[in-house]
BADO-773347 format. One line per 8 residues: number of its first residue (from 1); their letters; for each residue z negated, y, x negated of N, C-alpha, C. Coordinates in nm, 3 decimals. Each point is the difference from the previous one (the first is absolute). Example, Ala and Ser with C-alpha at 12.3 -4.5 7.8 and 13.67 -1.06 7.14 Angstrom:
! BADO-773347
1) as) -0.780,-0.569,-1.319,0.000,0.119,0.089,0.000,0.120,-0.090  0.072,0.105,0.035,-0.006,0.119,-0.082,-0.073,0.109,0.077
This chain:
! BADO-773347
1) xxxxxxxx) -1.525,-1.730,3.457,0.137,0.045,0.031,0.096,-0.059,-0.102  0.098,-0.089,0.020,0.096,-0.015,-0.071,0.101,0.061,0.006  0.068,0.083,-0.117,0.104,0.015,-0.027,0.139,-0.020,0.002  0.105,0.043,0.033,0.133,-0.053,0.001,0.072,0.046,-0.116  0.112,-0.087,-0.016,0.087,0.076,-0.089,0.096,0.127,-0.029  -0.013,0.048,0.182,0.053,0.107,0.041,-0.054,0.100,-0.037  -0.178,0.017,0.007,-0.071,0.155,0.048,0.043,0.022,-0.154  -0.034,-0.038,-0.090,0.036,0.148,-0.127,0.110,0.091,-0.003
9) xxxxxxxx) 0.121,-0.128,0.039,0.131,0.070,0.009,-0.028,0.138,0.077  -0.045,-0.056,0.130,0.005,0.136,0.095,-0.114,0.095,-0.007  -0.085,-0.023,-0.076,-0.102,0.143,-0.058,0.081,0.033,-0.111  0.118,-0.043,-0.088,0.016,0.119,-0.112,0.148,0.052,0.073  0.060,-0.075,0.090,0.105,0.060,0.083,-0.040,0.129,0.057  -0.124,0.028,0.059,-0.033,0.108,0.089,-0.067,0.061,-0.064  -0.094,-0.002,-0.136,-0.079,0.061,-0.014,-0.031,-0.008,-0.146  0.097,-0.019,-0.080,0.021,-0.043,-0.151,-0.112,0.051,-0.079
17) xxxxxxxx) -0.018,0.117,-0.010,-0.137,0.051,-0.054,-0.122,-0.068,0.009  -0.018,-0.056,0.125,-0.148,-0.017,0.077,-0.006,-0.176,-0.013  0.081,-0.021,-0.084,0.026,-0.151,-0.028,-0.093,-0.049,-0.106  -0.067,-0.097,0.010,-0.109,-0.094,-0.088,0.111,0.006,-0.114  -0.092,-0.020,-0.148,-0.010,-0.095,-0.097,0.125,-0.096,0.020  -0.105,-0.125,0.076,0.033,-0.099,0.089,0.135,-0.038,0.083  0.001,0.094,0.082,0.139,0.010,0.048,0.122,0.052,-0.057  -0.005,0.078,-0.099,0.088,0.030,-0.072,0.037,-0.169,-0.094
25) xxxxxxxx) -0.074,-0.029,-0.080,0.066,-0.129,-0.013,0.046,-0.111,0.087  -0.069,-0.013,0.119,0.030,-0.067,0.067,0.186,-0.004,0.039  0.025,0.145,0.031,0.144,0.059,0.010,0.075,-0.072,-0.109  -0.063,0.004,-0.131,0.110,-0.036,-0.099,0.007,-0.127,-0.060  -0.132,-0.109,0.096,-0.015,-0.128,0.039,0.108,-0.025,0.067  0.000,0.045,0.105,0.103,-0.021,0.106,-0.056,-0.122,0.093  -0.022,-0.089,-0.047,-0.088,-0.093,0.109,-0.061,-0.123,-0.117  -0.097,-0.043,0.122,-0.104,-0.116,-0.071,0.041,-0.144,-0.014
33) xxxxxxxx) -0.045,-0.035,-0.035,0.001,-0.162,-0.059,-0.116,-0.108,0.144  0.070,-0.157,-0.021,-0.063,-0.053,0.125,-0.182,0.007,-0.048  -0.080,0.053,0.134,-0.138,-0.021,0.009,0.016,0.109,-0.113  0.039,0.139,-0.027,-0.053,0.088,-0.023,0.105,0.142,0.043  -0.058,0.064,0.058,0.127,0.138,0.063,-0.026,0.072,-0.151  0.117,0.108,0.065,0.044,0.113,-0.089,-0.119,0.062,-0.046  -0.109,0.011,0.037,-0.084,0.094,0.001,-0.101,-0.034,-0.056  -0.053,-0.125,0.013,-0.064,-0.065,-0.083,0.046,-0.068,-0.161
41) xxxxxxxx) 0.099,0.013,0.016,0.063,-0.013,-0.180,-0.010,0.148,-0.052  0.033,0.069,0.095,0.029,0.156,-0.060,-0.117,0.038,-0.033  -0.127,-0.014,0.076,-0.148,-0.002,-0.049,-0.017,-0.093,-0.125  0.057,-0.087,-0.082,-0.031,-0.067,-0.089,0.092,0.047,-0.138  0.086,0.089,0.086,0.075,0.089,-0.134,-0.062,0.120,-0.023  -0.126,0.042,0.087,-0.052,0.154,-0.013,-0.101,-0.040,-0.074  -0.087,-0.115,0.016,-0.124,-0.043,-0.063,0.007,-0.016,-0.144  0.107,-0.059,-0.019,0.063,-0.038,-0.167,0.000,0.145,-0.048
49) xxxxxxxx) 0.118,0.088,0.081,0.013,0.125,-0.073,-0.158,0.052,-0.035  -0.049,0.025,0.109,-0.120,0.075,-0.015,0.014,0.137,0.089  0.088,0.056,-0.005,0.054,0.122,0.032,0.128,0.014,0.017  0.033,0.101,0.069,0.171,0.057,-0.019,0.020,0.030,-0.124  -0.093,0.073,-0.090,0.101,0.056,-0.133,-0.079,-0.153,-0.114  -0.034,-0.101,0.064,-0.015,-0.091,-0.076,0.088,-0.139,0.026  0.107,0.074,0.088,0.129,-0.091,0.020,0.070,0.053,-0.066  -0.018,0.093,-0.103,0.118,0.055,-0.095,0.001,-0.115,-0.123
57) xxxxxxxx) -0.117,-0.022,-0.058,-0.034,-0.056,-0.048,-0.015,-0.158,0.016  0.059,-0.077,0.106,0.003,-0.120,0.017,0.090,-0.082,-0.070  0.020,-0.100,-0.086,0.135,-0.087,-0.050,0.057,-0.078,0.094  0.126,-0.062,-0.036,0.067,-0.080,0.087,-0.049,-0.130,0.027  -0.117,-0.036,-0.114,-0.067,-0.166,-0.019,-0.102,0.029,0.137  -0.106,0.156,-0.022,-0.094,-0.044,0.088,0.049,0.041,0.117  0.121,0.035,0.073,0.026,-0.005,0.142,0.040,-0.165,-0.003  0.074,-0.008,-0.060,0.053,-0.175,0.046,-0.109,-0.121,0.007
65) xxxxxxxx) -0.128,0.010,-0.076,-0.107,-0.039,-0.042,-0.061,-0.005,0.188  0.028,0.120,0.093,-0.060,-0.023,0.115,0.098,-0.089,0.088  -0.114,-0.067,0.078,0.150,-0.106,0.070,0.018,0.026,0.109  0.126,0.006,0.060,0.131,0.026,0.077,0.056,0.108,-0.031  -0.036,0.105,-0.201,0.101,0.074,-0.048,0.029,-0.098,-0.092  0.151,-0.004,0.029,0.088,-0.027,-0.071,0.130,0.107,-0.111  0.058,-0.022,-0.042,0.083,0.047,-0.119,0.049,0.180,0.124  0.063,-0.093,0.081,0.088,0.129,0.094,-0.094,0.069,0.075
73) xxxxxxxx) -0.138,-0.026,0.077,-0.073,0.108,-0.002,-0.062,0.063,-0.098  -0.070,-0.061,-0.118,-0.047,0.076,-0.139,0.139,0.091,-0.057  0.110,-0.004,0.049,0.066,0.075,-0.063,0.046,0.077,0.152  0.009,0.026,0.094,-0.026,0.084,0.080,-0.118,0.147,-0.032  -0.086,-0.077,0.000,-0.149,0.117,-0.028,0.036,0.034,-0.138  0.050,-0.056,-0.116,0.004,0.073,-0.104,0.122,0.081,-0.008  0.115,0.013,0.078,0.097,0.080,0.032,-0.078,0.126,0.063  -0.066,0.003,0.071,-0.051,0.084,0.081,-0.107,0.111,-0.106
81) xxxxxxxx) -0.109,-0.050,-0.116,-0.070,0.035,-0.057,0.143,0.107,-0.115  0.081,-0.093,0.007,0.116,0.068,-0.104,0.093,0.127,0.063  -0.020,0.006,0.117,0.084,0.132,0.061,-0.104,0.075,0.034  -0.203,-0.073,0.010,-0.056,0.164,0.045,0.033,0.050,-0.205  -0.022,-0.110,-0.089,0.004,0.088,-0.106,0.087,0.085,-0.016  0.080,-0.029,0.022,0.208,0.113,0.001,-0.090,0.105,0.084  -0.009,0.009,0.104,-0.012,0.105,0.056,-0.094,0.056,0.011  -0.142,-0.042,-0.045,-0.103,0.108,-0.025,0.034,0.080,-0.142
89) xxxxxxxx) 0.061,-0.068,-0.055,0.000,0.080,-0.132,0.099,0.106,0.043  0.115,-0.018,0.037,0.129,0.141,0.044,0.097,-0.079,-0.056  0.082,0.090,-0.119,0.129,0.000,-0.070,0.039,0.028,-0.067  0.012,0.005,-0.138,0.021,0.054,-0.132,0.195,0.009,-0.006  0.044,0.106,0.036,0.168,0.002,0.073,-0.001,0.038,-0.187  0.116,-0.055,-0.001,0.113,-0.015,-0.150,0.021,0.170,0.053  -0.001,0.057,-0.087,0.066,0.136,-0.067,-0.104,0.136,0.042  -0.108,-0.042,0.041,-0.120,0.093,0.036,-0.079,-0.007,-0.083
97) xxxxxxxx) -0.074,0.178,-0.018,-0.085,0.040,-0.076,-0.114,-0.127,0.013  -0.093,-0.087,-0.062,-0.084,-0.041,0.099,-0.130,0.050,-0.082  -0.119,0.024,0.041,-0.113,0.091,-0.022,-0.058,-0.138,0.008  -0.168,0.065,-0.119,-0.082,-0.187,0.004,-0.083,-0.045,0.128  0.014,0.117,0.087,-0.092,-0.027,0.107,0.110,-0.137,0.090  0.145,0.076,0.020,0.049,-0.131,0.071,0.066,-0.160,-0.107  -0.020,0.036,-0.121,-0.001,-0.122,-0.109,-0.141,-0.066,0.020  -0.105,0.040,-0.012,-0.124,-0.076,0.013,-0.020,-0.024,0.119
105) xxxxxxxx) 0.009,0.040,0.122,0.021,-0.028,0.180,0.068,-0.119,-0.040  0.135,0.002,-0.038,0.067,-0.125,0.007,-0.008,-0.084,-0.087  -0.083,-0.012,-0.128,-0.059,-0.117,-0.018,-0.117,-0.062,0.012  -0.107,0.077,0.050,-0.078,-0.009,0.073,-0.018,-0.138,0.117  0.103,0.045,0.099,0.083,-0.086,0.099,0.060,-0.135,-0.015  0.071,-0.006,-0.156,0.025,-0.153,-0.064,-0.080,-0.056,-0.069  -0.095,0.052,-0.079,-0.093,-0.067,-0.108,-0.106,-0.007,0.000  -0.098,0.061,0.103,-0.106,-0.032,-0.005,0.010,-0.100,0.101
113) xxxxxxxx) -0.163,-0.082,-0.036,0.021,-0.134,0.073,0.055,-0.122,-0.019  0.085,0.058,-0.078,0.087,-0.159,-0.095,-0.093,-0.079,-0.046  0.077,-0.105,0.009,-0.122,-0.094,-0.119,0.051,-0.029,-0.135  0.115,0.043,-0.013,0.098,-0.001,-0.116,0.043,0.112,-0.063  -0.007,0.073,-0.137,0.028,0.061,-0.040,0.186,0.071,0.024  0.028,0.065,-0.027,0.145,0.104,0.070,0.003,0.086,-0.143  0.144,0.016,-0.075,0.020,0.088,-0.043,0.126,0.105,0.006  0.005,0.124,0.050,0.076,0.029,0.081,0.079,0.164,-0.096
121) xxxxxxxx) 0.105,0.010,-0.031,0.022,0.074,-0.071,0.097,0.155,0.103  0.029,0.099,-0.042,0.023,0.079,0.073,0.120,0.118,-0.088  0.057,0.007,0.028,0.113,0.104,-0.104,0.085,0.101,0.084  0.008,0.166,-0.093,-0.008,0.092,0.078,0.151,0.059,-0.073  0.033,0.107,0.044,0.143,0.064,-0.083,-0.061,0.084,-0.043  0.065,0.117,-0.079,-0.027,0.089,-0.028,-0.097,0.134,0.057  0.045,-0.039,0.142,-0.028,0.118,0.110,-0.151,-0.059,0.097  -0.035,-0.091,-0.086,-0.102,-0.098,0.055,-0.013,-0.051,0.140
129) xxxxxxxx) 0.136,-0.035,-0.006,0.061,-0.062,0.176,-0.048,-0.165,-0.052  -0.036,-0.054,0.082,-0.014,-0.162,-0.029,0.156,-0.081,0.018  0.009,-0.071,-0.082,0.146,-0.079,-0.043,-0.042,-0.111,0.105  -0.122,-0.099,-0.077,-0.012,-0.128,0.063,-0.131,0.002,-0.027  -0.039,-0.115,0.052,-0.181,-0.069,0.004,0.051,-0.109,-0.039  -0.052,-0.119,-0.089,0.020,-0.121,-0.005,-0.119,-0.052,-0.063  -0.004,-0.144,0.095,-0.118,-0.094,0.004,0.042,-0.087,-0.141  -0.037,0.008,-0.163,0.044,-0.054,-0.106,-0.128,-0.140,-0.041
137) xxxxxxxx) -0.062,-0.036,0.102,-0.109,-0.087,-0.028,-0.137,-0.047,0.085  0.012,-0.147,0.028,-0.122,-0.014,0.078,-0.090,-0.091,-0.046  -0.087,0.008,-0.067,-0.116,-0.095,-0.056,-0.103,-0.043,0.051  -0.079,-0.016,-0.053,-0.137,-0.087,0.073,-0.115,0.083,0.038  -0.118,-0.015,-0.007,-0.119,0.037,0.107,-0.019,0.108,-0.130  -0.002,-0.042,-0.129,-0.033,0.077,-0.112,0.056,0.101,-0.089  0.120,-0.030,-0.021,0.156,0.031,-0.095,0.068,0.005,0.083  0.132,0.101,-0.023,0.128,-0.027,0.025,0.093,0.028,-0.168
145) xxxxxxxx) 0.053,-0.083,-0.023,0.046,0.006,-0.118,0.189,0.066,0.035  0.026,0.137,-0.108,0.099,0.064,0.022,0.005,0.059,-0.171  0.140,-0.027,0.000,0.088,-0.005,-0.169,0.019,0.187,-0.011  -0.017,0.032,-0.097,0.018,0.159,-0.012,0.221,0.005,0.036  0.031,-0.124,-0.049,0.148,0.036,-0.085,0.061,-0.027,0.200  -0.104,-0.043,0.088,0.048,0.009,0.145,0.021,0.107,0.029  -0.119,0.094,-0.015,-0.040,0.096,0.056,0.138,0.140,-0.064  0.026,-0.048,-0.125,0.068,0.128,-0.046,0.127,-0.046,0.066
153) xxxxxxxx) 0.084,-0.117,0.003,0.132,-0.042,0.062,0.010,0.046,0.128  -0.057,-0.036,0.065,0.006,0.090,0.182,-0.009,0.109,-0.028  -0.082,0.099,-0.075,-0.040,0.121,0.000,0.133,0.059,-0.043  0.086,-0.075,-0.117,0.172,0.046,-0.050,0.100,-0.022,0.121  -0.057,-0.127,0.042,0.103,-0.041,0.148,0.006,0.114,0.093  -0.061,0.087,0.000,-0.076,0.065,0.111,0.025,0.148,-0.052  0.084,0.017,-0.132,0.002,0.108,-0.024,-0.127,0.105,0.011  -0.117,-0.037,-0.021,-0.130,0.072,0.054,-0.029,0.126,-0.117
161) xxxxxxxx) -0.053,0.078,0.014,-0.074,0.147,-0.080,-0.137,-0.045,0.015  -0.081,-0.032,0.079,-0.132,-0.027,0.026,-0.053,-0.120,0.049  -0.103,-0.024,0.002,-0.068,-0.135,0.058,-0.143,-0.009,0.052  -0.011,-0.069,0.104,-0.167,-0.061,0.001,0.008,-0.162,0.032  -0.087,-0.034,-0.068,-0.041,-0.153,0.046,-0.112,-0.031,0.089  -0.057,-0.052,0.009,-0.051,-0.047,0.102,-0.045,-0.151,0.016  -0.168,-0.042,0.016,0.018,-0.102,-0.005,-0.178,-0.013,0.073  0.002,-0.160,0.051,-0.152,0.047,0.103,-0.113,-0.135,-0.031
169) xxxxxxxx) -0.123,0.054,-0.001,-0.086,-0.122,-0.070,-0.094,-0.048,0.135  0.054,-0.129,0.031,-0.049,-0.052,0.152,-0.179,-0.013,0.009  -0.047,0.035,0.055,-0.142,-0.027,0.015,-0.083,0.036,-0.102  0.071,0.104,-0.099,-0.083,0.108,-0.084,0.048,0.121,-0.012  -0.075,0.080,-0.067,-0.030,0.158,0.010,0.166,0.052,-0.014  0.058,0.073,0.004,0.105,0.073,-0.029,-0.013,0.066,-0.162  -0.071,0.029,-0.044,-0.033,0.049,-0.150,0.071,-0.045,-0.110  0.087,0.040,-0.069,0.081,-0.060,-0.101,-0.117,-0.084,-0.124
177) xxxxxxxx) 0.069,-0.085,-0.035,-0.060,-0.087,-0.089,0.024,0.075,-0.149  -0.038,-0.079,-0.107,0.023,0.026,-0.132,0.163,-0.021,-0.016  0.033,-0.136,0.044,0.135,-0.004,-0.010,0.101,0.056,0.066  -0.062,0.016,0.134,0.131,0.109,0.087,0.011,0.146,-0.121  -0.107,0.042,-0.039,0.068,0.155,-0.103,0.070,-0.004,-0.122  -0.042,-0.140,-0.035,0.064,-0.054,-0.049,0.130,0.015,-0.018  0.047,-0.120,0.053,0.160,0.006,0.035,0.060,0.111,0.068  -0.092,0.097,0.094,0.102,0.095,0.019,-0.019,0.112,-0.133
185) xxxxxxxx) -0.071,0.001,-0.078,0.040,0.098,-0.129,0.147,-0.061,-0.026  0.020,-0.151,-0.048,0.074,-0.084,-0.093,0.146,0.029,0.124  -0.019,-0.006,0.091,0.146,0.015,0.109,0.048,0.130,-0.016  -0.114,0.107,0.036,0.012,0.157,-0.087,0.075,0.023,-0.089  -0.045,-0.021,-0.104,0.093,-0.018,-0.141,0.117,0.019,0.005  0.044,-0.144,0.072,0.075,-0.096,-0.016,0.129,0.086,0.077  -0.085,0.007,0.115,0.128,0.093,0.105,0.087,0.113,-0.093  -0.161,0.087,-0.005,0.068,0.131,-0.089,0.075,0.043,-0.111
193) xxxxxxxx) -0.007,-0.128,-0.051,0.137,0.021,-0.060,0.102,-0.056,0.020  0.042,-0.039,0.091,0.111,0.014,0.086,0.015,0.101,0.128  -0.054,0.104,-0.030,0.020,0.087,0.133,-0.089,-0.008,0.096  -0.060,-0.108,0.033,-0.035,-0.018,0.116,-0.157,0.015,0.019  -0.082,0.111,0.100,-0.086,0.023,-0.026,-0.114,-0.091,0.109  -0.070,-0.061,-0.067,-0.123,-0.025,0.136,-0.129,0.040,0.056  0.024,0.016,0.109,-0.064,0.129,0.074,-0.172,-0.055,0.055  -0.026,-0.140,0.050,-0.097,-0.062,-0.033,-0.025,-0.155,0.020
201) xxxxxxxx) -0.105,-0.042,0.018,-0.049,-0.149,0.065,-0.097,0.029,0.092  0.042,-0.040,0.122,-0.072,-0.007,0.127,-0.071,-0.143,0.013  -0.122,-0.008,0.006,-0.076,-0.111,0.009,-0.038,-0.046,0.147  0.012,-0.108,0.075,-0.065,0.043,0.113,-0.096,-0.119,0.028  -0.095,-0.007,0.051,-0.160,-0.097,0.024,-0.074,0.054,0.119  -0.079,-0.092,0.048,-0.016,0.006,0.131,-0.061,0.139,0.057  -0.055,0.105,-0.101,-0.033,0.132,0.078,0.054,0.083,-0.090  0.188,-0.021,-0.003,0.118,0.102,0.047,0.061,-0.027,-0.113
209) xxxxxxxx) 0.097,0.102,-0.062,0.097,0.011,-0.126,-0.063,0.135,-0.112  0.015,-0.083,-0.120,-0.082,0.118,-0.102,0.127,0.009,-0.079  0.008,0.123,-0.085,0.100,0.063,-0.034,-0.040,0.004,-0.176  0.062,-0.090,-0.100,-0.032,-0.018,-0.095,0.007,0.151,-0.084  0.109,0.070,0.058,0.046,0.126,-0.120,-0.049,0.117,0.100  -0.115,0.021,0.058,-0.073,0.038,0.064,-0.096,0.005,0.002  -0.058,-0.160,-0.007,-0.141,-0.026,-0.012,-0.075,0.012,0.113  0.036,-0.008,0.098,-0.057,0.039,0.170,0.071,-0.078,0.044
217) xxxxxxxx) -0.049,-0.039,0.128,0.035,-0.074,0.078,0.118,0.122,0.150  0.110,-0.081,0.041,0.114,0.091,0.025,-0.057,-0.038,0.126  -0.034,-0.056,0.082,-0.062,-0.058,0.141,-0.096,-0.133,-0.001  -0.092,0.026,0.080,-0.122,-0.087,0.027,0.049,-0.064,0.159  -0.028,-0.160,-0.005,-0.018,-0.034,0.110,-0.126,-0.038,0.111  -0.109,0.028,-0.100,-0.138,-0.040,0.093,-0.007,0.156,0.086  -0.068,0.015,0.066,-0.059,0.057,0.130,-0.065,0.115,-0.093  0.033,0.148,0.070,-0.105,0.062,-0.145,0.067,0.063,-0.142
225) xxxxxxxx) 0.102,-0.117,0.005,0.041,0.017,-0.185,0.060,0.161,0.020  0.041,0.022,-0.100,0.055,0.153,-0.038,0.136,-0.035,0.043  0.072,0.158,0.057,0.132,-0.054,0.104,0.100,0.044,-0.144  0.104,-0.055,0.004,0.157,0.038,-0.045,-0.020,0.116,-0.096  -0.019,-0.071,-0.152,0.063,0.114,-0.078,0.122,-0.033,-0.010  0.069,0.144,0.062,0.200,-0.024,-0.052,0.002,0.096,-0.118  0.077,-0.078,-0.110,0.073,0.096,-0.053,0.118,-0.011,-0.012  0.089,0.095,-0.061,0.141,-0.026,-0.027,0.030,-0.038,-0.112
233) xxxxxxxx) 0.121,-0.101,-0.044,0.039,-0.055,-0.130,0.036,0.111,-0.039  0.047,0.085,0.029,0.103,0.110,-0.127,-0.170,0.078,-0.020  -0.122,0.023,0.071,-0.059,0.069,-0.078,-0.104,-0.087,-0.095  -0.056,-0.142,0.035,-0.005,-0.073,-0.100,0.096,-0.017,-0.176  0.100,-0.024,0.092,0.101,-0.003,-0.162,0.004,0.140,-0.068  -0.071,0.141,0.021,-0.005,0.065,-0.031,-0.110,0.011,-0.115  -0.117,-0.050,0.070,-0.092,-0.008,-0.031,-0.020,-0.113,-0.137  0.115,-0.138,0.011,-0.033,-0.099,-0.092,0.068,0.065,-0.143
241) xxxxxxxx) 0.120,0.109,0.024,0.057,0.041,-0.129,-0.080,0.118,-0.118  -0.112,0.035,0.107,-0.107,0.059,-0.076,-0.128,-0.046,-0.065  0.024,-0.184,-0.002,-0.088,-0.030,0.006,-0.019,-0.104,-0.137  -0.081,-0.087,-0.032,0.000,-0.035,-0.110,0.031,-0.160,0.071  0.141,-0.034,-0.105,-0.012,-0.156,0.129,-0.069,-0.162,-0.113  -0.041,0.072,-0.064,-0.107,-0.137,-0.041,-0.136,0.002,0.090  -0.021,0.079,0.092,-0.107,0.031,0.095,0.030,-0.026,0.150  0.007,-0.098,0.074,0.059,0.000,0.122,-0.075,0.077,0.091
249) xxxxxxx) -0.113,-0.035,0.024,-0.125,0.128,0.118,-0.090,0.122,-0.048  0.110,0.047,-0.123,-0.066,0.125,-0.052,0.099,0.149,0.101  0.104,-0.064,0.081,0.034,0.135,0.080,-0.129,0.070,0.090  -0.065,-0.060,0.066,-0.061,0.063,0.103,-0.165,-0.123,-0.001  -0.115,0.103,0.019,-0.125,-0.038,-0.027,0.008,-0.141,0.101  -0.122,-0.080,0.049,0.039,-0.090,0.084,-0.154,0.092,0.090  0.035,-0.066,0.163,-0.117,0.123,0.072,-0.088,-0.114,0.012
């Protein structure tokens, strides 16, 4: 049976759910190249991926790398991988309480899967409403390299009372390193005496986001994992002023 360039269109027209892999790219193919249809390239963009959630993870070299994708379809499908991320994660709305269950949901949604390190900073008011989110750094497979004297300038720009950072280690564990406690003691410090308190470092790696000033992991993404610990910043920051801050995971045991 050969294929046309039509049938995908009209299986995700009628029946979007019940739509292949396959045909879903095919749609955002839009059509084939001579002596090969839509459908048969779109089969050579699923094989590469491996999977659907291993098209998250695809670069712009190895779609173009297959031939008859070019620049404007490889950037079609990676538009597409970039709005399910927006929208599986939700919405972190400027001037809302936000709790770590929907902070780790939504980075969750951008950072795992990268192949490049992300460092992503977060600043709250007084009333622990979120001001802004800002993306302050993108590095390589290993590092992302970020200046403390960045981190405090936005945080003044921003008029902030509180903070979390945030940052995600591609194709390893979520577990803070020697140097992530590092530097967030030395940012600690640094904040607090200027007012400004930080509330934690969210790590995130391929099974979920771990919670440095916690010591637990805030959500798991494998099958199984332990669901959504939420807590709230105002009762964390409660908890860090009782606490000894040359010790970052001495608040709460780890399970």
């Amino acid at each position: 049976m050969k294929w046309t360039d039509t049938e995908p269109r009209e299986k995700v027209w009628h029946e979007p759910e019940n739509a292949g892999f396959e045909d879903l790219l095919a749609v955002l193919l839009s059509q084939g190249t001579p002596g090969r249809n839509v459908l048969e390239l779109s089969r050579a963009v699923a094989r590469m991926a491996g999977s659907e959630r291993g098209l998250l993870q695809v670069s712009p070299g190895a779609l173009t790398a297959i031939k008859g994708i070019g620049r404007a379809r490889a950037t079609a499908i990676l538009a597409a991988v970039e709005l399910a991320r927006r929208q599986n994660g939700g919405r972190l709305e400027t001037g809302a309480v936000i709790r770590a269950r929907e902070l780790a949901y939504w980075l969750l949604h951008r950072l795992q899967g990268r192949e490049q390190e992300y460092f992503y900073l977060f600043s709250f008011n007084r009333r622990f409403q979120l001001v802004r989110h800002h993306q302050l750094a993108r590095g390589n497979a290993d590092q992302v390299q970020i200046y403390l004297r960045d981190i405090v300038q936005v945080l003044l720009n921003d008029r902030a009372s509180f903070a979390i950072i945030s940052h995600n280690h591609p194709e390893s564990p979520a577990l803070p390193s020697n140097a992530d406690l590092r530097h967030m003691r030395k940012l600690e410090k640094l904040l607090l005496d200027m007012g400004i308190r930080l509330l934690d470092q969210m790590i995130v790696g391929e099974e979920g986001v771990y919670s440095c000033r916690r010591d637990r992991f805030v959500c798991r993404s494998r099958p199984g994992g332990r669901p959504f610990d939420e807590y709230a910043l105002m009762e964390l920051d409660r908890k860090i002023q009782f606490a000894n801050p040359e010790h970052v995971a001495e608040l709460e045991p780890a399970l």
